[in-house]
C-alpha positions in Angstrom: 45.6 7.1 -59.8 43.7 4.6 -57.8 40.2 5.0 -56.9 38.9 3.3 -53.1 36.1 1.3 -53.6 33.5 1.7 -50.5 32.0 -1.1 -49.4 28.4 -1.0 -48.1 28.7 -2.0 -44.4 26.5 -4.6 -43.1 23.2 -4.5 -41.5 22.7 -6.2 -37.9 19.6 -6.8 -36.7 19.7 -5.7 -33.0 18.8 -9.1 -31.7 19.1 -8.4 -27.9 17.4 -4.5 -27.9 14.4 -5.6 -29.5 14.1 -9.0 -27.2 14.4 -6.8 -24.5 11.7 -4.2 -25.9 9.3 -7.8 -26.5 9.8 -8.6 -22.9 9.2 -5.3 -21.3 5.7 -5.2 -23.4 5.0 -8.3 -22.0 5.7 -7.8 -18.6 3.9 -4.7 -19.1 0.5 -5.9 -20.6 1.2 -8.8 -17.6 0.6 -6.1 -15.3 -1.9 -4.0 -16.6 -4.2 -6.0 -18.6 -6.0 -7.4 -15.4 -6.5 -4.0 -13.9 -7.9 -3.3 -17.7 -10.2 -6.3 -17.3 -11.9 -5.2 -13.5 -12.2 -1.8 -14.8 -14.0 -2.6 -18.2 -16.3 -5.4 -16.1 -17.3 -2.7 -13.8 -19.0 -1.1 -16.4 -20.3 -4.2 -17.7 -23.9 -6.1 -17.4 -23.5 -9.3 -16.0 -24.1 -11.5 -19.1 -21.6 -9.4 -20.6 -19.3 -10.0 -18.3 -19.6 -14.0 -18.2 -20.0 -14.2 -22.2 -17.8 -16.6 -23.9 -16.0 -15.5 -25.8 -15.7 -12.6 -23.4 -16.1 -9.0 -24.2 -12.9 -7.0 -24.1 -14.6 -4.0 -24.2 -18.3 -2.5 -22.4 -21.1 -3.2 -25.2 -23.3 -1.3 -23.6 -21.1 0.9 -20.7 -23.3 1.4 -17.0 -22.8 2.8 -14.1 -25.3 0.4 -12.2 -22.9 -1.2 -10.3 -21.2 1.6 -8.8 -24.8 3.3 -7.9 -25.7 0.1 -6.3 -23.3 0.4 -3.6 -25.2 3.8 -2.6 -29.1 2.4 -3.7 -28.7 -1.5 -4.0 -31.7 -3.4 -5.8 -33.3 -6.4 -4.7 -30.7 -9.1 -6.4 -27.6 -6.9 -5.3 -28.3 -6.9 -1.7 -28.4 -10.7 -1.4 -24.7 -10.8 -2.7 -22.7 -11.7 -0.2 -24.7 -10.9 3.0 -24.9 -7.4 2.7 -21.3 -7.0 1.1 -23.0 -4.6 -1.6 -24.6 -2.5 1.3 -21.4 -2.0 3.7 -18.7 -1.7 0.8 -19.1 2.4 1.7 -18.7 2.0 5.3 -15.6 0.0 4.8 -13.8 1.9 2.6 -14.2 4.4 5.2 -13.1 2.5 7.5 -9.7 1.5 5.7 -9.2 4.9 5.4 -9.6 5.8 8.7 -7.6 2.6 9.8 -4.9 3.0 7.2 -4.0 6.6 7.4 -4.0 6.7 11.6 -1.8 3.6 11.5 0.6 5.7 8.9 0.7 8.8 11.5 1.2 6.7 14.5 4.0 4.6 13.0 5.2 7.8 11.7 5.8 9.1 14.7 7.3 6.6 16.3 9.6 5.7 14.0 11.0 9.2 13.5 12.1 9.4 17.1 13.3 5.7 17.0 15.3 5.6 13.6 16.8 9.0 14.5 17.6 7.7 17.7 19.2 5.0 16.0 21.5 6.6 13.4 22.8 9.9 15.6 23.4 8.0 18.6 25.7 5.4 19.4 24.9 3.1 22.5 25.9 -0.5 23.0 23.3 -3.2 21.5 22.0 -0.6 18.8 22.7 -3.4 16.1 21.4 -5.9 18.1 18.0 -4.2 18.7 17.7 -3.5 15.3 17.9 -7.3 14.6 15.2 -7.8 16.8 12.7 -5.5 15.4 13.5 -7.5 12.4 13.0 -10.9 14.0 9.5 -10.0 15.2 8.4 -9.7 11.5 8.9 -13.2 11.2 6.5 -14.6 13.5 3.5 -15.4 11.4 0.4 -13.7 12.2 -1.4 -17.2 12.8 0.9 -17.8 15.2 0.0 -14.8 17.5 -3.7 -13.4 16.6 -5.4 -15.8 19.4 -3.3 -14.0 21.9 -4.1 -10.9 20.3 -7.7 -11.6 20.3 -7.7 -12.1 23.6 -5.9 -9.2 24.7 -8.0 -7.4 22.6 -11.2 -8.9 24.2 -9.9 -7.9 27.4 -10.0 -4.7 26.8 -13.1 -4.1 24.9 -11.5 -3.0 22.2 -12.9 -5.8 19.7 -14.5 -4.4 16.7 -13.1 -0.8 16.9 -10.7 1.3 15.0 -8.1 1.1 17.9 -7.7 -2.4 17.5 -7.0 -2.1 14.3 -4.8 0.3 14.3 -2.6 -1.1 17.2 -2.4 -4.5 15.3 -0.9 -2.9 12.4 1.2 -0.4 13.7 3.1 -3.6 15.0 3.5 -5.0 11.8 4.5 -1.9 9.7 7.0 0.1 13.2 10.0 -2.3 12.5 10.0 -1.9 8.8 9.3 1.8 8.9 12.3 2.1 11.6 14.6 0.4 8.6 13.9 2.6 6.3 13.9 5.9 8.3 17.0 4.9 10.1 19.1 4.3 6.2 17.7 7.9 5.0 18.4 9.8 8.3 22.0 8.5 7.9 22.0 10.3 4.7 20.8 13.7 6.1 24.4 15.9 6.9 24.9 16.3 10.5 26.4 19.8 9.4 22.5 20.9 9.1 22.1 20.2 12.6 25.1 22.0 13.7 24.2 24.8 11.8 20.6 25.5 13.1 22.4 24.7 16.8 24.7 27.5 16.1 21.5 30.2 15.3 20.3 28.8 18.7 17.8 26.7 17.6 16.5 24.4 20.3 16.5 20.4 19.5 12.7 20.2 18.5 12.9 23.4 16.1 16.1 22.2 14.7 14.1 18.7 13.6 10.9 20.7 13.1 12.2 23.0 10.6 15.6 21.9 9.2 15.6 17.8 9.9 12.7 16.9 8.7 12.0 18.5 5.7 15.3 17.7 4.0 14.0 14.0 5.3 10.4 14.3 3.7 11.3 11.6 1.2 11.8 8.7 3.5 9.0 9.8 5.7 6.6 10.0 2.2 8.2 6.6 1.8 7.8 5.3 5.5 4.4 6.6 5.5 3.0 5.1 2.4 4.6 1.9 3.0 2.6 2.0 6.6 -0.9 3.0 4.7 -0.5 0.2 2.5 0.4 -2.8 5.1 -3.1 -1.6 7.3 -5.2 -1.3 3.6 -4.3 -4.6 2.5 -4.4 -6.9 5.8 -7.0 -9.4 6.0 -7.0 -11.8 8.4 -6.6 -9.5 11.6 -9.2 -7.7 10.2 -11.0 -10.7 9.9 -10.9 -11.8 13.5 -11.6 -8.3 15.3 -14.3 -7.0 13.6 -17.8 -8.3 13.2 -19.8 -5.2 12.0 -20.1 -2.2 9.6 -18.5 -0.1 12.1 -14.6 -1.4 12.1 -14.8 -4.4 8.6 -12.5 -3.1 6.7 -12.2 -3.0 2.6 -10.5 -6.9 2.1 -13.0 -8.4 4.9 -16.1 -7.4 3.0 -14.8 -7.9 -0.5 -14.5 -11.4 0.8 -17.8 -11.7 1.5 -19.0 -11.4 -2.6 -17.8 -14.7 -3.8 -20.3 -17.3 -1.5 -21.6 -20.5 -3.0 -25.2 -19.1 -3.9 -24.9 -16.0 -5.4 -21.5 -13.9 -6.9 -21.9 -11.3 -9.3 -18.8 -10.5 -10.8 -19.7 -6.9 -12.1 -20.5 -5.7 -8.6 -17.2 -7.7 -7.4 -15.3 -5.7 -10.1 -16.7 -2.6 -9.1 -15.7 -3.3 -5.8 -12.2 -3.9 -6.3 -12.0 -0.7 -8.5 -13.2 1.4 -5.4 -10.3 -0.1 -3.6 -7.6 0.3 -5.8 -8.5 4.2 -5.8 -7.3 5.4 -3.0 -3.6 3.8 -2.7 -3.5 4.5 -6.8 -3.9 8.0 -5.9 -1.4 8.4 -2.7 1.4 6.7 -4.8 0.7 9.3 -7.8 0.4 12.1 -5.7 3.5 11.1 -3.7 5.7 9.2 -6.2 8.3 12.0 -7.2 9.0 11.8 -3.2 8.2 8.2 -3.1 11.2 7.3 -5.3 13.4 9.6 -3.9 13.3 8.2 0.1 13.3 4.5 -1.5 16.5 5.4 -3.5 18.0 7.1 -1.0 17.2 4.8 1.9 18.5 1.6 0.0 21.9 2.6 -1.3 23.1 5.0 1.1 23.5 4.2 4.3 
């Protein structure tokens, strides 16, 4: 009677899963470790913050520079010309800025991209092409005009301003992206709620678009982030507290006399807060109308 010998299979060392593991660490400490750093310096006194070799975490944590936006001292309210003093009055005003810029485009949009993917009409394709080719003008190409225009109104350093600006730069975009996820929405939903009698508005009140809440969370944030994060229309119509937005002042604390890093950091933290906290709120949603508006269609 024979007897099977069993040989002991051989090892291999998954090469490829754990260079793939090293890469996604990296890219991942890419990403966060300079968020890490503007936080920790925030909390920081300045020698700290400039000590070689620097201090990876707070030695001795304060909240000075975060109270000195409310109750600046002496040396803080010579950074910058007054940045210190009117960071709270322009986050306030990105937020005012940003979120009416995400309504309005909201709501033009909706009628637009629905428009656009129940109805047929000759030159549909083509007039989506062009609301395309009007993103890629440069800014520096038009905002002389658009100061002007602006100027002739009396509309320069306001919120309206603003918020017209951007709402041209984010509608064509937001139209994209409403138009793919409205394709995706059944037309049997429609029919349905026509059937209980539901006039057109009801029917898109109450059955279109809450089965489209997705790509409007998607449309909307994308709108709120394109007016929080522009700079240099910002920069040309508005010349006060009462319209400078968040990027125009934080500008403003590197100058060649005086920059104090810890109050920059501190800065910077304030306005990451608000978009961190609309994409966690949102992001279940977020995902979903992205997803759905980039492979169905």
């Amino acid at each position: 009677m024979s007897t099977v010998v069993q040989v002991p299979l051989r090892y291999r060392i998954p090469w490829k899963k754990i260079a793939l593991y090293v890469l996604a660490i990296a890219f991942a400490l890419y990403l966060v470790l300079p968020f890490y750093w503007i936080v920790a310096m925030s909390f920081m006194h300045e020698a700290d913050a400039i000590a070689v070799p620097p201090n990876w975490v707070p030695v001795s944590p304060t909240l000075e520079n975060y109270l000195g936006f409310v109750n600046p001292n002496a040396a803080q309210e010579l950074v910058g010309g007054r940045a210190v003093s009117e960071t709270p009055y322009s986050l306030r005003n990105s937020l005012v800025v940003a979120s009416a810029t995400a309504v309005l485009n909201l709501v033009l949009a909706t009628f637009a991209a629905y428009s656009f993917s129940r109805l047929k009409f000759r030159g549909s394709q083509v007039l989506l092409v062009l609301y395309l080719l009007t993103r890629m003008v440069p800014g520096i190409a038009i905002i002389i005009p658009f100061y002007l225009l602006m100027r002739q109104f009396g509309l320069l350093d306001t919120y309206l301003a603003l918020i017209l600006s951007y709402t041209t730069f984010a509608l064509p975009i937001t139209i994209w992206i409403l138009k793919d996820f409205f394709r995706s929405v059944p037309r049997e939903l429609e029919e349905a709620a026509r059937v209980d009698r539901c006039g057109w508005f009801r029917t898109m009140w109450s059955v279109f678009l809450p089965v489209a809440a997705p790509g409007l969370v998607a449309a909307a944030v994308f709108a709120f982030m394109t007016a929080w994060n522009e700079f240099m229309f910002a920069l040309f119509l508005t010349s006060t507290k009462a319209a400078k937005t968040i990027p125009v002042v934080a500008a403003n604390f590197a100058t060649d006399f005086n920059t104090q890093f810890t109050v920059m950091a501190a800065a910077g933290v304030l306005a990451v807060v608000p978009p961190l906290v609309l994409a966690l709120l949102f992001q279940r949603k977020l995902v979903q109308g992205m997803a759905a508006g980039s492979v169905k269609g």
